[in-house]
N, C-alpha and C positions, 0 to 999 in steps of 0.2 A: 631515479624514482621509477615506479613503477609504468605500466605505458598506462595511456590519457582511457579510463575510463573504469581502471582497474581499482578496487579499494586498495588504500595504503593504508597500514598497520603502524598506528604510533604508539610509543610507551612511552609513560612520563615517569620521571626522577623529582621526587618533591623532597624540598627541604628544609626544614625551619618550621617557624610557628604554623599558629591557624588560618594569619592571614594568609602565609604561600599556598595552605591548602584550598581557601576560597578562592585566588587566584590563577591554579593548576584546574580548577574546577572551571572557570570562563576560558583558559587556553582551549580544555576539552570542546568547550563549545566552538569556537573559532574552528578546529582540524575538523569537529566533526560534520560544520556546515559544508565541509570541501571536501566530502569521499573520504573522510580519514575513520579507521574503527580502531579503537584501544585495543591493544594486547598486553597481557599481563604478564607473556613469557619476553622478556627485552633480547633473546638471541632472534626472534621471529620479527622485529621491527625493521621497517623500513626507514620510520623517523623515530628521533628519539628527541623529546624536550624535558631542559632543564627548569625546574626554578628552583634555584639554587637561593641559598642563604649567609651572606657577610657575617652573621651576626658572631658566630663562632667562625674561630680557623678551622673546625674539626669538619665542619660541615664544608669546608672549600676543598681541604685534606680528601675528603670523601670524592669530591668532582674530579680530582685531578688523578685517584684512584680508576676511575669509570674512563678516564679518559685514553689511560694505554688498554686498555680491553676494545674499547669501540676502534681505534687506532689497526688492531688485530684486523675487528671484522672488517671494516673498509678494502681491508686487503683480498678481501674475498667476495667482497658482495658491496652495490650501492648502498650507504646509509649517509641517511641527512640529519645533521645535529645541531641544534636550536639550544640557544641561552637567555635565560630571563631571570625575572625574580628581581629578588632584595639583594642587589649584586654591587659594592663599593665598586666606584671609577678604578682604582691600581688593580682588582680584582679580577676586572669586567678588560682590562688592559693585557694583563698577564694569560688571560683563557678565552681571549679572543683567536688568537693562531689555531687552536687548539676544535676551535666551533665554526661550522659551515656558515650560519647566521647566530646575532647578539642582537637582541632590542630589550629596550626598555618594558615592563611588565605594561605603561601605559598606551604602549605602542602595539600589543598585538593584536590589535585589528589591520594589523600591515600586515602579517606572514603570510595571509595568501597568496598577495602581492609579491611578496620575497620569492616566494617556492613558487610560485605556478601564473607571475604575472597578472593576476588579475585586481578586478579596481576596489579599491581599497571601499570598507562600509565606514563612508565618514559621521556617523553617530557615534559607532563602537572607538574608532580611534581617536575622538575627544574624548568621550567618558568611558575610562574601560568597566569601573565598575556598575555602567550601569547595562553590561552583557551580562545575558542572563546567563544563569551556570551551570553545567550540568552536571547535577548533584549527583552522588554516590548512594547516596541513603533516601531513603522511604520516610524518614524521621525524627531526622535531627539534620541542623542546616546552619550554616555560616553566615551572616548579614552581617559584611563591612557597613559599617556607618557613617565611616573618616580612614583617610591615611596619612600620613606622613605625621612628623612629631617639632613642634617647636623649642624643645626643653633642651639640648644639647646638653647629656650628662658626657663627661669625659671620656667614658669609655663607648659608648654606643654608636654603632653604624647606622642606626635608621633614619636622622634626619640626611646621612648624605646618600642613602641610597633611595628613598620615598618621597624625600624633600621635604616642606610646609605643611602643615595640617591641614585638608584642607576637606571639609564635610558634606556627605551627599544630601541631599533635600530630604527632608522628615516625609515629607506625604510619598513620596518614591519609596521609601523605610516601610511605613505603614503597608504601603498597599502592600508591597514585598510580602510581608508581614504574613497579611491577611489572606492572603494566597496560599502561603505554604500552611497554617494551621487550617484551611478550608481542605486540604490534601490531604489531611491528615495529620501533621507531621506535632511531632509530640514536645520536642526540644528546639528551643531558639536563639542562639548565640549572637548577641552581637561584639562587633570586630571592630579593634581601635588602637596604635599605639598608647592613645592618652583617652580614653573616651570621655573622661570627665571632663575635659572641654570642647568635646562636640556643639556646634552652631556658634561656636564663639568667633569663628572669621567667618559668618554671613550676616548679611543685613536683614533683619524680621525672618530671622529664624528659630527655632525651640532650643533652648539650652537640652544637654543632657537629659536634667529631671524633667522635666515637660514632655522630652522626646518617651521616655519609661512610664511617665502617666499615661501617656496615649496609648503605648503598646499595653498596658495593665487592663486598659479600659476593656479589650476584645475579648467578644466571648470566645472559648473553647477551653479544652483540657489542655493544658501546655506548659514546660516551664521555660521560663526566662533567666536566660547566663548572659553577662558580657564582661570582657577584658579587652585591654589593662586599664586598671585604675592609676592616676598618680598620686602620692600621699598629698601633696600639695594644692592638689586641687579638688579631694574629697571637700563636699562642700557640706552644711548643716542639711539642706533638703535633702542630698542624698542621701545622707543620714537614716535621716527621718522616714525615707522611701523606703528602705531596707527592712525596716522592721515593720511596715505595713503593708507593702505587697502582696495584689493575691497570690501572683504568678512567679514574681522573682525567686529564686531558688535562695534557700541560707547560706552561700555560701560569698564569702568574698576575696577576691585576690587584690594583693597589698603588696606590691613587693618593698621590701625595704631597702635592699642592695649592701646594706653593711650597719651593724650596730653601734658605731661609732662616730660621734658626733665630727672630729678632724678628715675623717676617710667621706664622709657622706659630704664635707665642703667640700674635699680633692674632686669628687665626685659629679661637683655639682645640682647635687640631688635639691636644693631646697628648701631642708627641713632639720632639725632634732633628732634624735633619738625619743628626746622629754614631749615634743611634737606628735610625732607617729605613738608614743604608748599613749598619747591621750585621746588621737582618735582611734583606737582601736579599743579601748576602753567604751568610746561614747557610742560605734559601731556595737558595740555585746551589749551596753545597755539599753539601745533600741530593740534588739534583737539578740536575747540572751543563748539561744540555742545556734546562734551564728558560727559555721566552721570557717576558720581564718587562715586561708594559706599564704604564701610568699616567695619570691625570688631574693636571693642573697648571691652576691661576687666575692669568694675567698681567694685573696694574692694579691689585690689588690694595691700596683704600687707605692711601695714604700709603709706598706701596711705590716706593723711591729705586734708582734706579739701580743702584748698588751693591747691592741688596735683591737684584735680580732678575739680576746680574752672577753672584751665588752661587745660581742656581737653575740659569743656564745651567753655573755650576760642578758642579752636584750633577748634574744630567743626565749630564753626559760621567761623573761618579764611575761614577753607576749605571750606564751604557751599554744603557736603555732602548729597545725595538727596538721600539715602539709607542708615542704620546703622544695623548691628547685633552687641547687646550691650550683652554682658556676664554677670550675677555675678560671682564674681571669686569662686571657691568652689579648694582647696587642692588633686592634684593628687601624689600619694603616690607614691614615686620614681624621684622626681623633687625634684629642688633645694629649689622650692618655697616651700614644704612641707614643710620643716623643719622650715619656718617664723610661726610665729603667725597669724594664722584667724582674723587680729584685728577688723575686720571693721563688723559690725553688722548686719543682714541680715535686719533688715528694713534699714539701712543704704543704703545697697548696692541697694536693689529696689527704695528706694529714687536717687539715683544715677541714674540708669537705666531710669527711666521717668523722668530725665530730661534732658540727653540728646536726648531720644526720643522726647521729645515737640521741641528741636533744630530741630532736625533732618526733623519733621512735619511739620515745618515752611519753612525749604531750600525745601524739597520736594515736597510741594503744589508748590511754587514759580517754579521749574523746569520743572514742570507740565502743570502748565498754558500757558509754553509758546506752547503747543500744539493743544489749543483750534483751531478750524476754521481747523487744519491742516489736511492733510491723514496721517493716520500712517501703515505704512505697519506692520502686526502681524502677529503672527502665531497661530492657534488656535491650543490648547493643551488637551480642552476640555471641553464639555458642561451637559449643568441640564437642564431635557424636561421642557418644560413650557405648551403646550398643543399636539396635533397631528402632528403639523404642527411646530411650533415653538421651537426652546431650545432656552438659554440662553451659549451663545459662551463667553469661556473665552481662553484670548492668550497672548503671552508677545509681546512687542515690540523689536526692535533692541537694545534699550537705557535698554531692560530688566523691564520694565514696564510691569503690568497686564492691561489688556485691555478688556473692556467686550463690547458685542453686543448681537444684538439678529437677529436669519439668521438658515439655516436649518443644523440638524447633520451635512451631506456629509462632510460639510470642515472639521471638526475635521485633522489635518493631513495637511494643506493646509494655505499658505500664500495668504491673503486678505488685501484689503484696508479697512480702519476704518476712517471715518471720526469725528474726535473726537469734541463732545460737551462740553462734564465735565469731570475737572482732582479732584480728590482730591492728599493728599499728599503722597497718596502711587499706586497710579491709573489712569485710563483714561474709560471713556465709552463715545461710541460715534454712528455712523450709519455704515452701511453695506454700501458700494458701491454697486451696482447691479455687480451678478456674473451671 
């Protein structure tokens, strides 16, 4: 490492959902309490940390990638390389040789300690998520709520790499909260494998919908997102929340994970098919102008033709105008591991584009009905086009991308867009004068 006084350059490798990104954001804090500055070029790193992600092989695929390159530079030069994250035990076992230091993501308020000996901050290494994080953005912001998941679906890694559910204090939430929209910040995401049973393993604490009443209550301009929902434990209140929010945004994620009643029992999942289209029914009837997106796993073992015939059936039911479609790949330590891989990998991408052509079809259709409209966005960020010009790209409320063309400054800033053209994943349209 570098000598005692000199900044060290760290770069981080994030992997997986948004909670690895809230949690890559508290790593930042930790290196940067101790003379560490982010570099975004990783040949210039001194350290280099993982938080890597089980949830896919593609994303471990990816570490063990990175792993003969840094391998290279070692040989040329000190580097220190750190493992975290959402990391399965066989996972966390096999890319251990491999990494200087491995801790658990609730452990790193130890790395100072690891790398430079010093005494550990025993607040932060009880509660990791309640280090503060240092955010990326000016305006939109991640607030974990809960982690870990108690649902064990067969194929999932996150109850063995997060463990129990287990939820941060509401008034900690709020204040959170009320901090970042006092700053400005425009967009508020909260962060959960299951959020919809938030407070349910503490004693005199706010369920879910209590928890969203109170954040509803605060003044400012801001919208309100959180994921994941489970269809199982969408309840009537939140329901009923959804379509009267001031702040919550329309849009809601649902994952189904397979349209077929046999594969969603293999699954574990909880629920119907006849289940899930009736709360998604009762969801648009709260809220008619509700965009409904969803995760699906095409491959799933032992999953026949006919299995997935009625997934593409329940797709068009639901008329989903968003999809993230999985191939299913075997996480080692799940139940589903121990099934047969049967389904063939052209198979499973054959699967994968066809519910995406579903999916393209409901989503142009969702789309269009915004034609002629204003759509309020947020611009998230833009690509120079000349001196004077970039090219504004932002989501909408419904979570749509939305492109314009209008100067840097808004980056950061909610605009009217008067939309021309939808395609089925999109909107672009004109700048209102600002």
């Amino acid at each position: 490492m570098p000598k005692k006084n000199k900044s060290i350059k760290y770069y981080l490798m994030v992997l997986g959902c948004q909670m690895n990104e809230a949690d890559a954001q508290r790593v930042s804090t930790v290196l940067e309490k101790n003379n560490c500055i982010l570099t975004m070029n990783e040949p210039d790193a001194d350290l280099i940390a993982v938080v890597a992600c089980s949830v896919r092989q593609s994303a471990i695929d990816r570490v063990y990638g990175k792993i003969r390159i840094w391998q290279k530079i070692k040989k040329k030069k000190e580097l220190i390389t750190v493992l975290t994250g959402c990391v399965l035990p066989s996972d966390r076992k096999k890319l251990s040789p491999f990494f200087d230091y491995v801790l658990d993501i609730t452990a790193i308020s130890q790395l100072p300690q690891l790398l430079w000996q010093k005494p550990i901050d025993r607040q932060g290494a009880n509660e990791y998520l309640e280090i503060e994080p240092l955010l990326s953005s000016d305006f939109q912001v991640y607030i974990p709520i809960m982690t870990g998941c108690n649902n064990f679906c067969t194929y999932c890694a996150v109850p063995h790499t997060r463990g129990r559910e287990k939820s941060r204090a509401s008034k900690q939430i709020i204040q959170e909260i009320k901090k970042y929209i006092q700053q400005g910040y425009k967009e508020i995401t909260l962060l959960g494998q299951n959020v919809n049973s938030y407070g349910l393993d503490q004693k005199k604490e706010l369920n879910f919908v209590q928890l969203l009443k109170k954040i509803d209550l605060i003044t400012g301009d801001f919208w309100l997102r959180f994921m994941t929902s489970h269809p199982k434990d969408l309840s009537p209140e939140l329901i009923h929340f959804i379509g009267h929010s001031k702040h919550l945004c329309p849009n809601l994620h649902l994952p189904i994970q397979s349209g077929d009643d046999q594969v969603l029992k293999k699954m574990n999942r909880q629920y119907t098919v006849k289940k899930y289209l009736s709360l998604i029914k009762k969801v648009r009837q709260s809220n008619p102008n509700l965009s409904v997106s969803t995760d699906t796993i095409v491959g799933f073992p032992g999953e026949t033709k006919k299995q997935f015939q009625n997934t593409v059936k329940t797709y068009r039911q639901a008329k989903f105008d968003m999809a993230y479609i999985a191939r299913y790949s075997p996480r080692p330590g799940t139940v589903a591991a121990l099934w047969a891989d049967d389904v063939t990998k052209q198979e499973k991408r054959s699967r994968e584009l066809r519910l995406s052509n579903v999916v393209e079809k409901a989503g142009l259709k969702f789309n269009q009905r915004f034609i002629g409209q204003q759509v309020k966005t947020l611009i998230k960020n833009c690509k120079k086009i000349d001196s004077h010009q970039y090219k504004l790209i932002g989501k909408s409320a419904h979570d749509k991308t939305v492109k314009t063309i209008g100067p840097k400054k808004l980056v950061g800033q909610f605009v009217d867009i008067q939309i021309v053209e939808a395609t089925p994943f999109g909107l672009s349209g004109k700048l209102k004068a600002v």
